[in-house]
C-alpha positions, 0 to 999 in steps of 0.5 A, a space after each residue: 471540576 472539568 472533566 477531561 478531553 474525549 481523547 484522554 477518556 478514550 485512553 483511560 478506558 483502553 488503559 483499563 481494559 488493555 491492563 485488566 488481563 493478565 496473559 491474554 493483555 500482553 498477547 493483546 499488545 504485541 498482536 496490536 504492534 504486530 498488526 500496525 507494522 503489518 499495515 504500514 507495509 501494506 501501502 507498498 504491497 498495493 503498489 506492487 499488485 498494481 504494477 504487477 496485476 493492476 488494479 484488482 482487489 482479487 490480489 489484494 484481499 488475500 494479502 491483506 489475509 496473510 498479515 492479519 494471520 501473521 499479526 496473530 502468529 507472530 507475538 505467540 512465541 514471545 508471549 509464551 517465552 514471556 518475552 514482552 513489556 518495556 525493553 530499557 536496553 532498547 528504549 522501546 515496547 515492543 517485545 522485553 529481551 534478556 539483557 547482556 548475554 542471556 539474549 540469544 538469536 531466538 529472543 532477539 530475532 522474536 523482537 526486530 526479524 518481523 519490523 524488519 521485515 515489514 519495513 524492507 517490504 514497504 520502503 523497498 517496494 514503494 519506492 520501486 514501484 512509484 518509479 515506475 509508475 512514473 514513467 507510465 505516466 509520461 507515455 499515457 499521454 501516447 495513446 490515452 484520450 484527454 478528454 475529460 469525461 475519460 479522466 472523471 471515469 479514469 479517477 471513479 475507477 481509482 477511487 473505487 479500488 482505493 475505497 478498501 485501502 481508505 476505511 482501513 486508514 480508520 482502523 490504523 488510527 485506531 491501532 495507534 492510539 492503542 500503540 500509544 497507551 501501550 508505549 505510556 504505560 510500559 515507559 512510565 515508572 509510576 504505572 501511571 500514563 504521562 499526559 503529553 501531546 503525542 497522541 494529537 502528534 501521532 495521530 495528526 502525522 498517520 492522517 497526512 501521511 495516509 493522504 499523501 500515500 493514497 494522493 500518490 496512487 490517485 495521481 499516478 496509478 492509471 487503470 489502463 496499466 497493467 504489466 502483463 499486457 505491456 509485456 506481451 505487448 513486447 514479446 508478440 513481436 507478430 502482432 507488432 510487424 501486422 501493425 507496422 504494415 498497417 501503419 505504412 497504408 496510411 497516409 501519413 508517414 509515421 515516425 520509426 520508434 526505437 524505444 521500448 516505451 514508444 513501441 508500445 505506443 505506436 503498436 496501440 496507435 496502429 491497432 487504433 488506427 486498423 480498428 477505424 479502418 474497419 468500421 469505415 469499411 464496415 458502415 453503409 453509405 448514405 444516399 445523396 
């Protein structure tokens, strides 16, 4: 006889164990759903700390802090109520409600305010923050240098900001194979688990869409961006009037820029350009 696939021992022995408890396994598989959710939200969190403090793990880490506390707060209510297993009225796994109208604001906020939640945080924030890092993209060509030694340290840098984000893509695919046992073994009528391609599918689709996510942030998160710096580049309407004076001793005329995007531009070519003076000013002169 052929023994089975490494993937279906895999989920037979996790089948075992998830199932040989009997309070702690419940809690178990919602603390599991709870923590996926909060995962899959976490790519646009990390958009969010990019625009707003660049590219630093000190945000980061305590984020991902509040969701792991979160996952293990939040199934305690629904767990003690005996609020969990397979849902029929909504086809699902997440939390078991009351049917008709024993379900209440309470019970039913337990099941969706946190998938809710987590959804609205990752849509909303990803794709506000990937427009915006659009239009970044377009200006650095302003004033970041093209060669390409500066775009290997520019790619280094992102990889080694992402290297976090990347070894958790392991663990959610962890998480979804137990999501996976879960949802076969709450749906099955026999208690028994459904032999079925999903596991390959789910799997499959968590991979590619953790390597187009990350592809995004290596194409268009740049180091040098920050929002902070680009904001008092705005308001030190000073520092800006300095760099416009500089600008017009130079010999080249320069261009009036009216735009937001293009007063940024002109104020770190300026700054640039006030910079070299000064070294020239600076270094000796060589004897003929």
């Amino acid at each position: 006889m052929q023994s089975p696939a490494w993937h279906v021992k895999l989920v037979n022995w996790l089948n075992r164990w998830l199932f040989s408890l009997t309070l702690p396994g419940p809690y178990f598989v919602v603390l599991l759903m709870t923590v996926i959710s909060g995962l899959s939200s976490v790519i646009g969190i990390n958009l969010v700390c990019v625009l707003i403090f660049g590219l630093s793990m000190e945000y980061e880490k305590w984020i991902y802090l509040a969701i792991y506390t979160l996952s293990i707060i939040a199934p305690t209510p629904s767990v003690l109520l005996g609020h969990y297993g397979y849902d029929p009225l909504r086809d699902d796994c997440w939390i078991s409600l009351p049917a008709g109208v024993k379900r209440t604001l309470v019970t039913v906020c337990s099941g969706f305010l946190v998938p809710w939640i987590f959804a609205t945080i990752s849509v909303g924030s990803t794709i506000w923050i990937i427009v915006f890092l659009s239009k970044h993209r377009q200006i650095n060509r302003l004033f970041l240098a093209d060669g390409e030694t500066n775009r290997t340290k520019v790619r280094r840098m992102i990889l080694k900001v992402l290297l976090f984000p990347i070894t958790n893509t392991f663990f959610i695919l962890l998480l979804t194979i137990c999501e996976l046992v879960v949802d076969q073994q709450l749906i099955s009528q026999n208690g028994g688990h459904k032999e079925n391609g999903g596991l390959h599918f789910i799997i499959a689709i968590g991979a590619v869409m953790t390597a187009l996510v990350l592809g995004i942030e290596l194409l268009l998160v740049d180091p040098s961006f920050n929002l902070r710096v680009i904001l008092d580049a705005f308001r030190k309407e000073e520092d800006l009037d300095e760099c416009s004076s500089a600008s017009q001793r130079s010999s080249e005329p320069r261009a009036r820029v009216t735009s937001t995007m293009g007063r940024l531009a002109l104020r770190i070519e300026n700054t640039t350009s006030v910079e070299m003076d000064i070294l020239e000013t600076k270094s000796p002169v060589r004897a003929v």
